[in-house]
C-alpha positions in Angstrom: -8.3 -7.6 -14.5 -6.2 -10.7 -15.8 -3.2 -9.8 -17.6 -1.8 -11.2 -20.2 1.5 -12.4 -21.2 2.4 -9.2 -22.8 1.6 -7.2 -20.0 3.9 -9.6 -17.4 7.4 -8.7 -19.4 9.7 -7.3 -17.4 11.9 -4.7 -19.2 16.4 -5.1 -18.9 19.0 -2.7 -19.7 21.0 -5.2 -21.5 22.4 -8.6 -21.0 23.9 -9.8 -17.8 27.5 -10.8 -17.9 29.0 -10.1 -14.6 29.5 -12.4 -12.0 27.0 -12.1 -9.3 29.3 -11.6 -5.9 26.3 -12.9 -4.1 27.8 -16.5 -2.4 25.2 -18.9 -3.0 25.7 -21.9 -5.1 23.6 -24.1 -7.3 25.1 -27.3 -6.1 23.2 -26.8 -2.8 20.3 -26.0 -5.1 18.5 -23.8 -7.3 19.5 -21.0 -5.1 20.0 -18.4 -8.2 16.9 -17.4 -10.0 16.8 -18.2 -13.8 14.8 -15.5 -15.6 12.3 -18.5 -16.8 11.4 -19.1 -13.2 7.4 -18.3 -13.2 4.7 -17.9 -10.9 1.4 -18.2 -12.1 -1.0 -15.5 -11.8 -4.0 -17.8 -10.9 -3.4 -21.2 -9.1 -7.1 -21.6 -9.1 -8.2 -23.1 -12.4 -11.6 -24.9 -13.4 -11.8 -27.6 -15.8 -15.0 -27.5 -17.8 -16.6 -30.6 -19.2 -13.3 -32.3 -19.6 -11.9 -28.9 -21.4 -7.8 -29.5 -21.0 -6.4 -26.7 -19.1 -4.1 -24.2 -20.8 -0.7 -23.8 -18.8 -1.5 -20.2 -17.0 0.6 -17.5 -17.4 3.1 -16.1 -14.9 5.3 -12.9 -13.1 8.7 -13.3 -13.4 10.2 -14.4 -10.4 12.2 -12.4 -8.2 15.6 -13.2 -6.3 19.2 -13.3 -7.0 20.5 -13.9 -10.7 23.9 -15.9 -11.2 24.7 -13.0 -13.6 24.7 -9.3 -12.8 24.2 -6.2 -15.2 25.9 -3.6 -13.6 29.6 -3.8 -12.2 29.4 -3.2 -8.5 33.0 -1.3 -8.3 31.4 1.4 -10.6 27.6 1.5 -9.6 25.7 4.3 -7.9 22.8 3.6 -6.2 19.9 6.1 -5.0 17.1 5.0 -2.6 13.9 7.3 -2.3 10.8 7.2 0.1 7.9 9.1 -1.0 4.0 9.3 -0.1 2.5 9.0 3.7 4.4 8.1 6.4 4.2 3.9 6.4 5.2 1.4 9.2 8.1 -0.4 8.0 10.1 2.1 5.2 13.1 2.4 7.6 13.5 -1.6 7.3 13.0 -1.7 3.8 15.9 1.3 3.4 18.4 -0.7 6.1 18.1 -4.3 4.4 18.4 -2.5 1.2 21.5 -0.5 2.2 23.0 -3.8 3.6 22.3 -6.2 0.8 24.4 -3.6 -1.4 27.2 -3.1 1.5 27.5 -7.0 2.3 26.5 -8.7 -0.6 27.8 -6.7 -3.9 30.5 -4.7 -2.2 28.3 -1.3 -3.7 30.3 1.7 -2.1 28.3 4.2 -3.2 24.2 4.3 -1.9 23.0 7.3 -0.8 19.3 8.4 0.2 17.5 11.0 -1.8 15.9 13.2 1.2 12.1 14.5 0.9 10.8 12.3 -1.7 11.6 13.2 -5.3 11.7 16.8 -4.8 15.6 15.9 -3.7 16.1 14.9 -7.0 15.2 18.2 -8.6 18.7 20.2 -8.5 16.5 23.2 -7.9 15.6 22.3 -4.7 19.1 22.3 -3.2 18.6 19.3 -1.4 21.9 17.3 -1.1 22.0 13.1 -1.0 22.4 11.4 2.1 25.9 8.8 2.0 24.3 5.7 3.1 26.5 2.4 4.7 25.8 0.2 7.9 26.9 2.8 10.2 24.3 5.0 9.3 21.4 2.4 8.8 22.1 0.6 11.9 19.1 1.2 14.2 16.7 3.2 11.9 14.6 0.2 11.7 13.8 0.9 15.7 11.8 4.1 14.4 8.8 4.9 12.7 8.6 7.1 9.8 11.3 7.7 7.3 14.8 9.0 7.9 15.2 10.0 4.9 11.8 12.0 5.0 8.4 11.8 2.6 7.5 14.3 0.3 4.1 14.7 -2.0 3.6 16.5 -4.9 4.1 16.0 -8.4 7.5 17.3 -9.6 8.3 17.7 -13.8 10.2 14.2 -14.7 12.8 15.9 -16.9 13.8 17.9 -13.7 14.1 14.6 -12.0 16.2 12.7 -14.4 18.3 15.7 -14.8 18.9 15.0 -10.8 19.9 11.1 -11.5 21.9 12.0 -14.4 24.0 14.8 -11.8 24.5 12.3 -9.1 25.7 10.0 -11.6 23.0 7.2 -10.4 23.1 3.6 -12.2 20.0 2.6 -9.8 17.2 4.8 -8.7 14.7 2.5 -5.7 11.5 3.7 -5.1 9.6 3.0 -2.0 6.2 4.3 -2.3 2.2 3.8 -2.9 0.3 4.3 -6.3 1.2 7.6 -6.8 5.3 6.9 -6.2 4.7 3.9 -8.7 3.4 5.8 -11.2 6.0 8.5 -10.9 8.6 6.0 -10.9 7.3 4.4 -14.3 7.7 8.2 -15.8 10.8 8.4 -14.8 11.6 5.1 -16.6 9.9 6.6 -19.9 12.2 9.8 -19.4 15.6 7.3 -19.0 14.8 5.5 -22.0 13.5 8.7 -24.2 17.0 9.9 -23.6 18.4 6.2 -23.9 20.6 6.1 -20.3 21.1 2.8 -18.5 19.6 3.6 -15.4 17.4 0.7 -13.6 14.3 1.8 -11.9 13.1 -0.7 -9.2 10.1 0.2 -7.3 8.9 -1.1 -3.5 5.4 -1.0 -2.3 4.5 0.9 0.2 0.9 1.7 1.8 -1.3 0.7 4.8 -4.1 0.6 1.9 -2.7 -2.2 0.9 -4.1 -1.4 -2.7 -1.5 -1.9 -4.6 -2.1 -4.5 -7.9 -0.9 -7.8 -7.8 0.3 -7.9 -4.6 -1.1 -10.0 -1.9 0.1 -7.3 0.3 1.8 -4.2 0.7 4.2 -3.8 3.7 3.2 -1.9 6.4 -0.2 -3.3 6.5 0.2 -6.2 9.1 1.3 -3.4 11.6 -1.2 -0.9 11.1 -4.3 -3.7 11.3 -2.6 -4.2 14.7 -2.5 -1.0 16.2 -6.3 -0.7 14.4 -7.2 -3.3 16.1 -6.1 -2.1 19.8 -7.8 0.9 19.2 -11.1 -0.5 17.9 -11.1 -2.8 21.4 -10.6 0.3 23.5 -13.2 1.6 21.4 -15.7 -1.2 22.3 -14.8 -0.8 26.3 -15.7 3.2 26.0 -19.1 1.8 23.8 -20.0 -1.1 26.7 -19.3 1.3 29.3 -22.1 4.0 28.1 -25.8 3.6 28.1 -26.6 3.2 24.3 -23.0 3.9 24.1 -22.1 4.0 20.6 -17.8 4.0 19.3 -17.2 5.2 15.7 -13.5 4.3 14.4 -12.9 5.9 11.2 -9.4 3.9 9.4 -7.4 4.7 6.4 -8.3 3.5 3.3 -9.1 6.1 0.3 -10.3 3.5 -2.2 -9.8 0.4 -0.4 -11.2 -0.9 3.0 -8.8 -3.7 3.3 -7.5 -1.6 6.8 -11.0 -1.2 8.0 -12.4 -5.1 6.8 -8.9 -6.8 8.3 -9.1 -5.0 11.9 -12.5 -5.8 11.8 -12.2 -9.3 11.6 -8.6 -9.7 14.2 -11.1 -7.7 17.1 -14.3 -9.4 16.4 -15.5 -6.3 18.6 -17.0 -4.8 15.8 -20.9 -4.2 15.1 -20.8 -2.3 11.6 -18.0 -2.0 9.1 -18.1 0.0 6.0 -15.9 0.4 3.3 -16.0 2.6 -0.2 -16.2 -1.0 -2.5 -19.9 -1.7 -0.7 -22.0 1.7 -1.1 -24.9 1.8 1.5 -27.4 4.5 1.9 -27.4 6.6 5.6 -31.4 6.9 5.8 -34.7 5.3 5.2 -36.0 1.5 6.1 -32.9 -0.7 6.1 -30.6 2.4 5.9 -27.6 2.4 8.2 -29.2 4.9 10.4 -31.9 2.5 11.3 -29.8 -0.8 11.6 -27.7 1.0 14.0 -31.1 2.5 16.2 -32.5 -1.2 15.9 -28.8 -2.6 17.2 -29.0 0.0 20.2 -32.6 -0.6 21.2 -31.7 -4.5 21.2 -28.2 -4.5 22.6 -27.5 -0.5 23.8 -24.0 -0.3 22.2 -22.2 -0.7 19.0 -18.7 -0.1 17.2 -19.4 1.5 13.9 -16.0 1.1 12.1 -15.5 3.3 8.9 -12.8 3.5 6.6 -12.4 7.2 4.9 -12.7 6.7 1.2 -16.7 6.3 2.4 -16.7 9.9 2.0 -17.1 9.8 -1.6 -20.2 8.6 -2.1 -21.9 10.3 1.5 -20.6 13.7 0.9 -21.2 16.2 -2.0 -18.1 18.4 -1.0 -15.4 18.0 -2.7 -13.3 19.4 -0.5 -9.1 19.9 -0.6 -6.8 17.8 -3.1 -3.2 17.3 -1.6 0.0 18.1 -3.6 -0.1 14.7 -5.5 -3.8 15.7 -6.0 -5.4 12.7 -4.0 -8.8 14.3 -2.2 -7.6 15.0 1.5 -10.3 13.0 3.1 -9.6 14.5 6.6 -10.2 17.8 5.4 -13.9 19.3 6.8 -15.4 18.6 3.3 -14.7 15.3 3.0 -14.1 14.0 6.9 -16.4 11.0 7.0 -15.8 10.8 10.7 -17.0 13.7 11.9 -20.1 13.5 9.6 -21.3 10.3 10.7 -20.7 11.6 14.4 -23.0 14.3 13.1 -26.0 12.5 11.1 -26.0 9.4 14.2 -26.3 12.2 16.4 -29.6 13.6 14.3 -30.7 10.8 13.8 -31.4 9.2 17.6 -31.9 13.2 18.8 -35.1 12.8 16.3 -36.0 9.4 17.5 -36.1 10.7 21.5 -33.2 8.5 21.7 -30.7 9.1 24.7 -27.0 8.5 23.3 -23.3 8.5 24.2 -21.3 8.7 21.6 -17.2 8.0 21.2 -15.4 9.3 18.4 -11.6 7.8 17.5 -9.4 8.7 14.6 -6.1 6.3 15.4 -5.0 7.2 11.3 -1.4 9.3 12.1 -1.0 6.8 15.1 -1.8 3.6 12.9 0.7 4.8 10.3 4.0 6.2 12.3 4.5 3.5 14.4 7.3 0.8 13.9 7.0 -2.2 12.0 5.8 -4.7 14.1 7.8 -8.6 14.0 6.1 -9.9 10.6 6.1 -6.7 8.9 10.1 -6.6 9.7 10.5 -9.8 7.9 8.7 -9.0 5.3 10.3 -5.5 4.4 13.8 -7.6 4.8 12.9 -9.4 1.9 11.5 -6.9 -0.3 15.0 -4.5 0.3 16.9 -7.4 -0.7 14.7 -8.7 -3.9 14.7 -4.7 -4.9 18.4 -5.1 -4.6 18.5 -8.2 -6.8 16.2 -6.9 -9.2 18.2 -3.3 -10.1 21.9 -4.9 -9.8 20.7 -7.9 -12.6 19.8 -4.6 -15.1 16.1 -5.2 -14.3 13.8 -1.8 -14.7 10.7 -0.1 -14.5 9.4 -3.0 -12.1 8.1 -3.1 -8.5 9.2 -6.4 -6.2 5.4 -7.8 -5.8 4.4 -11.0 -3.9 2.0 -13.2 -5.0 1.3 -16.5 -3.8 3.4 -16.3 -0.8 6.5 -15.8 -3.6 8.1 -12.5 -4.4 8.2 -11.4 -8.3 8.7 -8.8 -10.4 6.2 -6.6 -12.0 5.9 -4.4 -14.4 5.5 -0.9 -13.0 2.8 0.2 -15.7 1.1 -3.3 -15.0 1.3 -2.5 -11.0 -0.6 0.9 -11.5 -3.1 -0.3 -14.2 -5.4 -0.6 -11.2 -5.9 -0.4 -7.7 -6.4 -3.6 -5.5 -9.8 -3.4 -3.8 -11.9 -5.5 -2.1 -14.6 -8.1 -3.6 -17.7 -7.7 -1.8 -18.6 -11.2 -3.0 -15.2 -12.3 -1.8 -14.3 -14.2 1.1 -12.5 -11.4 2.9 -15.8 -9.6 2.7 -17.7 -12.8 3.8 -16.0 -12.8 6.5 -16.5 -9.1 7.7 -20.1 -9.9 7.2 -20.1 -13.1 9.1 -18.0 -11.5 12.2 -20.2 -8.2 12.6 -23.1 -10.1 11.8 -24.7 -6.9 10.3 -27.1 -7.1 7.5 -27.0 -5.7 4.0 -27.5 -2.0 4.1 -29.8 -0.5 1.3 -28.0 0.2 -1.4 -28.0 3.8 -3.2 -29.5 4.0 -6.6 -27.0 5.3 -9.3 -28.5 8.5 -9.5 -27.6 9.1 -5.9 -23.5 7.9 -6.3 -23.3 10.8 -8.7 -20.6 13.1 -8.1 -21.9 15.8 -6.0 -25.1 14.2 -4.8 -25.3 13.6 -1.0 -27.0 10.7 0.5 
């Protein structure tokens, strides 16, 4: 989807006439951020038969304005972490806390505990203060301090709980669903007409999230992916017809399982939910992979879970924010394919050793690795900038290397998946060197229809 200029407007609370206490000057040079600043949504352009390009459209950019909405002696600022556990949130929360602290002189930041079921005053959850002291080596740690929550929660509820704390700023850091809560919220501030900036972060190892280049998080868990898929290919070259299956994260995106493909260059088969593939027949995946272990004897099958969906006919469980719980028995794509490669070379007289790995809660809880640090240091601050110059109902993207604002219903229009005629795909292809499956008919991607 290309949006268009419409779509890339960023909402404000009002005009910005404070002072920003942020030291930086413009005669060292265009340090503050005019609202004008742009960056284009595609960089790529093609000039047909001499047509003059139009000049593209563009997100706002992101960074420090020269003036501020909200007086920093009198603002209030709540910080929320919902969703899966994510390398990288307690960064994001300490550079947000200190960017407030050091750079606005905000007094008042406190952490809402257990995702936005803190902010419901019926669930006598009480706000965390939040200033250096306490921030000071939470960004050693996996996880969330604050603690993660799922579920949805009724919005009135909700802004009720901002209105009680007497927030001016409510940050979000969260995947789709936290996004998409975040931007109700926003509808339920300005239904009631409060002044109350909503500023969201993005957070998932999916890295799914639209028009982003990237989500943070996602740089640490292809890492620790990557580790595991090369232990996984020393248990597979250690077997006779030794076979490793890694199943990844990834519910409708396979940018986890494609990226740690391509950084171990151990892998033999990758699959992902954007390239459908049938499991049996001539060309199937069951005999490519017989083919590969008759030729070579081993192979790392890499799958990511959102495969599920169109191999398995059982629904299975939904989690509290109704996403399908794809490591529930129904839908556990790992386990199934242990199961059907098993059949499959029993039936073929076939002898077999097969490893199965499931890294996900390991992937996800570690701490952010060195880039992932620096990038969730910029993305606290740039929230900050946003929600202190009145900006709302936006999540800090980056595109093009350069961080912007955008529009939270924009942000959730979509998810962010991969191309299969893209070059990240290319190169999946090109580094396994496996060939194109057979691909289902329609009839057989049908809900409920097994393959």
């Amino acid at each position: 989807m290309t949006p268009n200029a419409e779509q890339l407007v960023v909402q404000t609370l009002g005009p910005a006439t404070f002072p920003s206490p942020v030291p930086l000057s413009r005669r060292l040079g265009p340090n503050f951020v005019d609202d004008g600043m742009r960056v284009a949504v595609e960089v790529e352009l093609h000039e047909r038969d001499g047509e003059r390009l139009r000049s593209p459209i563009g997100f706002e950019k992101a960074g420090p304005r020269e003036k501020i909405f909200f007086d920093p002696e009198n603002t209030r600022v709540g910080i929320v972490t919902c969703g899966g556990l994510c390398p990288g949130i307690n960064n994001v929360i300490r550079a947000i806390v200190l960017e407030l602290h050091y750079r606005y002189g905000i007094r008042s930041t406190f952490g809402i505990p257990y995702g936005f079921e803190g902010l419901d005053p019926r669930a006598g959850l009480s706000p965390i203060p939040l200033r250096p002291k306490e921030v000071q080596h939470v960004h050693r740690h996996g996880g969330s301090f604050l603690g993660l929550a799922r579920g949805n929660r009724d919005i009135g509820d909700l802004v009720d709980g901002l209105q009680h704390l007497g927030i001016d700023v409510l940050i979000a850091i969260g995947g789709d669903g936290t996004l998409r809560g975040a931007h109700k919220i926003h509808e339920e501030i300005v239904r009631r007409r409060l002044r109350i900036a909503v500023v969201g972060v993005p957070k998932t190892i999916d890295n799914d999230v639209a028009f982003t280049d990237e989500t943070f998080g996602f740089e640490t868990a292809v890492e620790v992916a990557r580790g595991t898929i090369d232990a996984a290919h020393t248990e597979a070259l250690g077997a006779r017809n030794g076979v490793a299956v890694v199943k990844l994260m990834g519910r409708d995106s396979g940018f986890l399982a494609a990226s740690a493909t391509i950084a171990s260059m151990e892998v033999n088969f990758c699959l992902v939910p954007e390239v459908p593939f049938e499991m049996h027949g001539d060309q199937g995946f069951l005999d490519v992979l017989e083919k590969r272990i008759r030729k070579s004897g081993h192979a790392v099958v890499v799958v990511a879970e959102g495969c599920a969906r169109s191999l398995m006919a059982n629904d299975g469980e939904h989690d509290a924010s109704g996403n399908v719980r794809y490591a529930s028995g129904g839908n556990d794509v790992g386990p199934y394919l242990r199961e059907k490669i098993s059949a499959h070379f029993k039936a073929a007289n076939l002898p077999l050793v097969l490893k199965y790995i499931d890294p996900s809660y390991l992937v996800r809880s570690v701490p952010a690795n060195a880039v992932d640090a620096i990038f969730c240091d910029s993305l606290g601050r740039n929230a900050v900038h946003a929600a202190m110059a009145g900006k709302t109902d936006v999540v800090i993207g980056r595109w093009h290397r350069i961080f912007t604002h955008v529009p939270l219903a924009l942000a959730t229009w979509e998810r962010r998946r991969i191309e299969p005629a893209g070059d990240l795909w290319r190169a999946v292809l090109e580094t396994t060197g496996q060939p194109e499956f057979r691909v289902p008919s329609p009839e057989s991607l049908r809900p409920g229809v097994r393959s």
